[in-house]
C-alpha positions, -999 to +999 in steps of 0.1 A: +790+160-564+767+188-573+731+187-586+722+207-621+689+213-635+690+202-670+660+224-687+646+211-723+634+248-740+606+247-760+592+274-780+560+273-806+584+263-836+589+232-815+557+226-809+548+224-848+576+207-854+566+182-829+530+181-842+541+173-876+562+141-865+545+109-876+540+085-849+572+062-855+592+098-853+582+107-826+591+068-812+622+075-814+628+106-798+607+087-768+632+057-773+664+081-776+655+101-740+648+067-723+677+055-736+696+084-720+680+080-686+690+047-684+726+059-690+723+088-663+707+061-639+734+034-642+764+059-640+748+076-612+742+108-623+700+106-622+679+123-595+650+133-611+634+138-643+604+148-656+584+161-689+559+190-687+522+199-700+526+225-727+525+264-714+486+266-717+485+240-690+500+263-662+484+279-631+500+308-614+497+314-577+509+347-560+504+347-525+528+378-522+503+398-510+473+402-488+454+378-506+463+352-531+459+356-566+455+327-591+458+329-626+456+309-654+488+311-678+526+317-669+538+338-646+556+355-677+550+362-710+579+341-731+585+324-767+597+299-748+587+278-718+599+250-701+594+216-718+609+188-695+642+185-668+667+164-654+682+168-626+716+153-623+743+144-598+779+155-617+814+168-603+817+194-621+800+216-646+820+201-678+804+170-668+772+189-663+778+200-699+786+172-713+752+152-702+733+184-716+747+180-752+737+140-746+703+153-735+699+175-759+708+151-785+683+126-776+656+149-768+662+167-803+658+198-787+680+226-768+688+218-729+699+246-704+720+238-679+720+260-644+736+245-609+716+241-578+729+266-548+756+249-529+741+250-490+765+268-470+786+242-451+787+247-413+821+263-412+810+297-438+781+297-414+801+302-381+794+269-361 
């Protein structure tokens, strides 16, 4: 099995669009993504998951250098920002796939789905 990071991409559209939801809307998105874990969790596929502060909430730290440097903000300047993730257990990425479009379907919003590096098994390595 490999492990995918299943990203929920937010953008400011999003966030008005989530700000104009009446309280029994947004209910149901809450009741449609825990819905979904619950499937994830009993077929296996759940490691982790995890909503995010908004954008504004973020604190950069760059310890690249001589000193470190902390800043308030992203690291990047971007539309869009990371909302909330899964990460999932699947064979393949068409399975991978197909939890996103469940994901995404639940979460009403678009999910982005990128593989974890494989670690390099013993033999590739020379042992």
């Amino acid at each position: 099995m490999s492990q995918y990071l299943l990203s929920v991409i937010h953008d400011g559209e999003d966030l008005a669009a989530m700000d104009a939801m009446s309280p029994d809307e947004l209910q149901a998105v809450f009741a449609a993504v825990d819905s979904f874990n619950a499937k994830l969790q009993a077929e296996g596929a759940w490691v982790f998951a995890g909503g995010l502060q908004t954008h504004e909430a973020t604190t950069t730290v760059d310890a690249t250098g001589a000193e470190v440097l902390v800043t308030d903000g992203p690291f990047a300047e971007s539309k869009e920002y990371l909302g909330g993730f899964w990460i999932i257990e699947a064979p393949d990425l068409d399975a991978a796939l197909r939890w996103a479009a469940e994901g995404s379907k639940a979460c009403a919003n678009r999910v982005e789905v990128r593989p974890f590096q494989e670690e390099p098994s013993q033999e590739k390595q020379g042992a």
